[in-house]
C-alpha distance (Angstrom), angle and dihedral (degrees) to the residues before:
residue distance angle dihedral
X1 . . .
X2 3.64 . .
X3 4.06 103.5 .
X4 3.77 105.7 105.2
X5 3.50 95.2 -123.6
X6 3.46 128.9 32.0
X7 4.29 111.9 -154.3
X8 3.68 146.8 129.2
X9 3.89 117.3 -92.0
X10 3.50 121.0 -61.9
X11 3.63 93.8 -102.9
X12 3.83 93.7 63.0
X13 3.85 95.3 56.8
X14 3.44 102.5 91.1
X15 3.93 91.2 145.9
X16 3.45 115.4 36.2
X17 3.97 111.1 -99.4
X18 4.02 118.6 -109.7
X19 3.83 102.1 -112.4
X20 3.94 107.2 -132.0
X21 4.06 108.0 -166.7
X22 4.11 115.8 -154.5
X23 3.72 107.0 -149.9
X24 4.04 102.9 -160.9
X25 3.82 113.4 -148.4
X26 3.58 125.2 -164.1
X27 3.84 117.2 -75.4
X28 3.98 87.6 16.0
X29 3.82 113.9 172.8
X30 3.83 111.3 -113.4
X31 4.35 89.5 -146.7
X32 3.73 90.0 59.8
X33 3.97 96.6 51.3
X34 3.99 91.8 46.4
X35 3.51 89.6 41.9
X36 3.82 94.8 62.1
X37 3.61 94.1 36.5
X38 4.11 95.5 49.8
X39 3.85 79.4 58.6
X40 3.81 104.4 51.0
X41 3.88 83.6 36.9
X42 4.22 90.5 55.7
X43 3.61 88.6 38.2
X44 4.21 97.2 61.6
X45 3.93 86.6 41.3
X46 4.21 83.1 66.3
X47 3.69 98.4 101.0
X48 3.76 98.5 -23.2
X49 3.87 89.8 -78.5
X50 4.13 112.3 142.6
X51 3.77 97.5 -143.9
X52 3.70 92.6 156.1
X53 3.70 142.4 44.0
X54 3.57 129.3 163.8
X55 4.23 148.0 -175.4
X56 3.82 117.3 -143.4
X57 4.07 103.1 -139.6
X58 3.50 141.2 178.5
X59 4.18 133.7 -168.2
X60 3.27 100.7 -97.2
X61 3.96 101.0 27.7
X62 3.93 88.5 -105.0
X63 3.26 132.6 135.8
X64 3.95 112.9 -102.9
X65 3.61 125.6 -139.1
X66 3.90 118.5 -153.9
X67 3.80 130.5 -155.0
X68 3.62 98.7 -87.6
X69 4.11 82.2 62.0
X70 4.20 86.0 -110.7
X71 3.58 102.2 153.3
X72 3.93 114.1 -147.3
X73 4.01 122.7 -156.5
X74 3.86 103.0 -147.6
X75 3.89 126.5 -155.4
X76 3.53 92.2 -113.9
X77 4.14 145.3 -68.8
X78 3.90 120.7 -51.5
X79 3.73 116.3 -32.8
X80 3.83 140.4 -140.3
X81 4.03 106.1 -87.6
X82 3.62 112.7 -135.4
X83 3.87 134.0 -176.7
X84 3.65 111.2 -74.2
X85 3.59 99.0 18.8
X86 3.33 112.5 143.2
X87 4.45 112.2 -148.6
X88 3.91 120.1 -157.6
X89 3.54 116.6 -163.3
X90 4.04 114.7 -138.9
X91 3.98 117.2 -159.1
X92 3.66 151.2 156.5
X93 4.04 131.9 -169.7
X94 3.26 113.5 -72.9
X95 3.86 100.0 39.0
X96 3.95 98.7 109.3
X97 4.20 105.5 84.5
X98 3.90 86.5 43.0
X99 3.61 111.4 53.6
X100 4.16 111.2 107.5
X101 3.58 118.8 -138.4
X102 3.11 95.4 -116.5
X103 3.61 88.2 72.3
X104 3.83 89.3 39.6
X105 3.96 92.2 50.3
X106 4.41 84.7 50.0
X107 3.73 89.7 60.3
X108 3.57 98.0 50.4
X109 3.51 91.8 50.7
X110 3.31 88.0 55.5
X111 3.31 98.7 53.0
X112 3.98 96.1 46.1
X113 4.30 81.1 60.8
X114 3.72 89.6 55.9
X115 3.47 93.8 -124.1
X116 3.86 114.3 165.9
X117 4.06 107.2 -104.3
X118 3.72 133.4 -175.2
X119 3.98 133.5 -166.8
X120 3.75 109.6 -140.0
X121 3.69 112.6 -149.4
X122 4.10 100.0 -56.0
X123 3.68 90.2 17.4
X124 3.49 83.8 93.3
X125 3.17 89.2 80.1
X126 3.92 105.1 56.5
X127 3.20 89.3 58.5
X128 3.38 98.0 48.0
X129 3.94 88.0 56.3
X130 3.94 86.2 43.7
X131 3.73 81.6 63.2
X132 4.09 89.7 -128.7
X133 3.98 88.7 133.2
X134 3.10 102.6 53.0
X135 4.04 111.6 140.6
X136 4.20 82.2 2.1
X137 3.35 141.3 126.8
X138 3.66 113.5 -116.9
X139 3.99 131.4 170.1
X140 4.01 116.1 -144.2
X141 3.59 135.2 172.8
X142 3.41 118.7 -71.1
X143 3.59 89.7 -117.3
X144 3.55 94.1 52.0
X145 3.64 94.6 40.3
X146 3.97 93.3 100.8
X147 3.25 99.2 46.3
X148 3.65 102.2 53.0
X149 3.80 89.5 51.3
X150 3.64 91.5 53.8
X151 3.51 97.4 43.7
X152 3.73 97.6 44.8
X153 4.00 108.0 18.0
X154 3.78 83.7 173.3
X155 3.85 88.9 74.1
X156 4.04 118.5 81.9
X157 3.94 102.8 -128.2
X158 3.90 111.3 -145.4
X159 4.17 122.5 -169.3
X160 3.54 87.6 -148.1
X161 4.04 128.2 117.5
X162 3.90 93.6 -117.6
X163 3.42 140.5 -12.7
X164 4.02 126.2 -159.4
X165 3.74 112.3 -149.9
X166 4.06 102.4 178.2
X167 3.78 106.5 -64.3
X168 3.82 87.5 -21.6
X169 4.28 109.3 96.3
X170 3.92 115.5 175.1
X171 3.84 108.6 -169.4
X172 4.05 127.0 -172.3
X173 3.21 85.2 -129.7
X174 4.09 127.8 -142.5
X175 3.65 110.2 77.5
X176 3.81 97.7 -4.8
X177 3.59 86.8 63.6
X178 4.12 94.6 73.1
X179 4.32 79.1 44.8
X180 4.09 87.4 45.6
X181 4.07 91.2 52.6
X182 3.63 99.7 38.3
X183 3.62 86.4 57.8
X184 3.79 93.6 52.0
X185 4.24 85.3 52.6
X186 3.38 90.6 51.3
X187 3.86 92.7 55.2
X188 3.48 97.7 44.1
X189 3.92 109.7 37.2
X190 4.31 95.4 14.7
X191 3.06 142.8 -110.7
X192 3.74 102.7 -55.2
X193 3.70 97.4 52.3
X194 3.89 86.8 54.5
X195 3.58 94.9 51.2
X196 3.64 91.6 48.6
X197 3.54 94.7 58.3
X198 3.59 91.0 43.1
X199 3.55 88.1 56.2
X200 4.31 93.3 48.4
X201 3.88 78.2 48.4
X202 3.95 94.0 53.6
X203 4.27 83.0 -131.6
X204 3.90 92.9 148.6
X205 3.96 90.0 -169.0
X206 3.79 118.5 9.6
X207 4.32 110.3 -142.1
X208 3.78 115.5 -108.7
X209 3.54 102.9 -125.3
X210 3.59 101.1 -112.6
X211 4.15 97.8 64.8
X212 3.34 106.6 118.6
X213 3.81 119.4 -114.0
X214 3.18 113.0 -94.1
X215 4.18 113.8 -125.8
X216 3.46 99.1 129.1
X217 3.97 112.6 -178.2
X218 3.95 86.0 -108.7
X219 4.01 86.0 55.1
X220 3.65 89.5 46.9
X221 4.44 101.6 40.7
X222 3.66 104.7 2.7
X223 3.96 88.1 -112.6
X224 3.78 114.6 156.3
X225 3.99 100.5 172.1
X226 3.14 111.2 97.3
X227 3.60 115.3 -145.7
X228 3.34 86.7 53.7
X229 4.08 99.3 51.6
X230 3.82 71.5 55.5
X231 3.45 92.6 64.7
X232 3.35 103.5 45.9
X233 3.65 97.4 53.3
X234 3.81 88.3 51.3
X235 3.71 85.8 54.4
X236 3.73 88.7 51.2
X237 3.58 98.3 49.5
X238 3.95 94.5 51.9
X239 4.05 105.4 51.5
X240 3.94 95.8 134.3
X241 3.83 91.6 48.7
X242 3.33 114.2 25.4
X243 3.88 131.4 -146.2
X244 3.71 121.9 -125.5
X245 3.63 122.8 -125.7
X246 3.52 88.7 -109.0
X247 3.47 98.9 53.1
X248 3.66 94.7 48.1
X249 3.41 102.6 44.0
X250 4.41 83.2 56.4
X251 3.70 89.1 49.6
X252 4.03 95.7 57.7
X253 4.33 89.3 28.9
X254 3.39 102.4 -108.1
X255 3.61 127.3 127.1
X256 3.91 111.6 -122.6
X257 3.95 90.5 -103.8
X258 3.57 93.3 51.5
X259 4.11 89.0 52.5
X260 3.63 94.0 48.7
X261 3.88 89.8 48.0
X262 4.03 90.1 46.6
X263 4.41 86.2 51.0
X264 4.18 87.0 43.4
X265 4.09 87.9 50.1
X266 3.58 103.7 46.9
X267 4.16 105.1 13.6
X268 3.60 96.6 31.3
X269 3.76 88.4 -137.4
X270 4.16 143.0 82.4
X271 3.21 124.2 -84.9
X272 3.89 91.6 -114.1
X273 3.47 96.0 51.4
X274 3.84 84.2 51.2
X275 3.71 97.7 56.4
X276 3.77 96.0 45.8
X277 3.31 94.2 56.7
X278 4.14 91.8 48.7
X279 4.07 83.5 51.7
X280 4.56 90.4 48.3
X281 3.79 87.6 44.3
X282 4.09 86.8 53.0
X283 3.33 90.8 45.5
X284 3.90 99.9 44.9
X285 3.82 87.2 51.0
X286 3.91 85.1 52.3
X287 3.77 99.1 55.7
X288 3.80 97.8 39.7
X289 4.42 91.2 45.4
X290 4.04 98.8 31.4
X291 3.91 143.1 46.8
X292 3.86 85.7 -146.2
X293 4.06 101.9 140.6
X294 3.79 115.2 -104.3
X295 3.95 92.7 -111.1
X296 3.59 86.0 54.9
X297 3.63 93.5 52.8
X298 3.75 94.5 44.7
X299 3.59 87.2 62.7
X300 3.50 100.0 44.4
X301 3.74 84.0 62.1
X302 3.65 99.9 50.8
X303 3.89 97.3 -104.4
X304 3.49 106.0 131.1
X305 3.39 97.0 -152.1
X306 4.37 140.0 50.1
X307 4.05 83.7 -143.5
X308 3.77 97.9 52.6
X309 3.66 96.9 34.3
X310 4.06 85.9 59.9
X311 3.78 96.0 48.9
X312 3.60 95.5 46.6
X313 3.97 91.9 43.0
X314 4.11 95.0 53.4
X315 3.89 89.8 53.5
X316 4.47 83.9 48.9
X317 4.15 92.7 45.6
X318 3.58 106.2 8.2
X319 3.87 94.3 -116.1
X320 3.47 142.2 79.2
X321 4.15 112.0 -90.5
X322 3.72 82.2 -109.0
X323 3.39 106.0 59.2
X324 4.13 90.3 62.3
X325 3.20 94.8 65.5
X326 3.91 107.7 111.5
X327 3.58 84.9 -157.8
């Protein structure tokens, strides 16, 4: 994908073709760019009608390397925004402390144009940064979920796949992206053209956008029992202040032996054990995907102090909290 524009021949274009710019962040995820690109792509094929075209850039006009170590030429650095340009936002965890403001100052341009914009997956979180979601709704990742809200409490986090504020879209990215951009066909060019390119795509039934993700606690442990699925979301859901053993086991009526018999069963550990490690995996995703300082993040994982959140983090990862940092 290094052509600077990516149509059907010239004899197709009878309208000209809506110009859809990828901005590639650091640590982007490969499946999301192909994803919305397989859908513009099956979208022109409808009828042999170029209604898209599009540049795949980065901030510095480099090419950007993503997690799986797939290296991506780009079409160059930042572009000239024009009317009807339509900007998709490519990112990955860990973006947030490293985006310039150069990049930052681009998508508030964009924005005060009116130009339609989406957040792919971490995208979310540029333009959370950029500040164009404040008092919005916006749909993230479910393993970005906590972090946006603690980074920007301003910023209404939703669980669904995709959520279309105006000509703002913030998508979770992965396979709801291919939902997220079939949607966006559909609105523009109709139903028909959508379901054509959902058919190229073999996507039998595109998502509506506000199904839920779906990271049940069986998806995420394998735990079928109930009451105890019950528990663990309640020990997801209360990281900063954490329940006591006591208090959860009333909430999901059990008695505090029958709890830590239900954790022995199925986890083969305690209930306290459990949580801590819930409240270190929060806090691991906060160092490597924030600049938040580490008091901050101590507290936003119920430790109640920097010095004991350290100690009991080097016995978790075998390092301090700041020697994670990628940063």
């Amino acid at each position: 994908m290094t052509q600077s524009m990516r149509t059907l021949p010239e004899a197709a274009r009878a309208v000209p073709a809506c110009r859809c710019i990828f901005l590639l962040l650091p640590t982007f995820s490969p499946l999301d760019l192909s994803s919305a690109v397989a859908a513009l792509e099956a979208a022109n094929s409808y009828g042999g009608t170029a209604r898209y075209a599009w540049r795949v850039v980065s901030g510095d006009g480099l090419a950007v390397t993503a997690p799986n170590g797939l290296r991506v030429a780009v079409d160059g650095g930042l572009p000239e925004l024009a009317r009807g340009d339509m900007v998709f936002v490519c990112g990955g965890q860990g973006v947030e402390p490293g985006i310039p403001l150069k990049v930052l100052g681009w998508l508030r341009k964009a924005q005060r144009m009116g130009l339609v914009m989406a957040a792919l997956g971490g995208g979310v979180m540029a333009l959370a940064r950029a500040g164009l979601l404040s008092g919005r709704q916006a749909s993230a990742h479910w393993a970005q979920r906590a972090t946006l809200a603690e980074m920007h409490p301003d910023v209404e986090v939703r669980t669904s796949l995709f959520t279309v504020e105006g000509k703002l879209i913030t998508c979770a990215g992965g396979t709801a992206t291919a939902d997220m951009m079939l949607d966006l066909i559909a609105d523009r060019h109709g139903g028909d053209v959508a379901t054509a390119a959902a058919d190229l795509m073999v996507c039998s039934a595109a998502r509506k956008g506000s199904q839920d993700q779906t990271v049940s606690e069986f998806g995420r442990t394998g735990v079928r029992h109930e009451k105890l699925a019950a528990a663990l979301s309640l020990m997801r859901s209360n990281l900063e202040e954490p329940l006591t053993p006591g208090r959860i086991a009333g909430l999901v009526g059990l008695s505090v032996r029958q709890l830590e018999r239900l954790f022995s069963k199925y986890l083969q550990t305690t209930p306290k054990v459990y949580y801590t490690r819930l409240r270190l995996d929060y806090a691991r995703s906060l160092l490597l995907q924030t600049n938040m300082r580490i008091i901050d993040i101590a507290l936003a994982s119920g430790f109640n102090s920097q010095t004991h959140f350290a100690k009991v983090y080097r016995r978790y990862s075998g390092k301090p909290p700041h020697q994670e940092r990628p940063f």
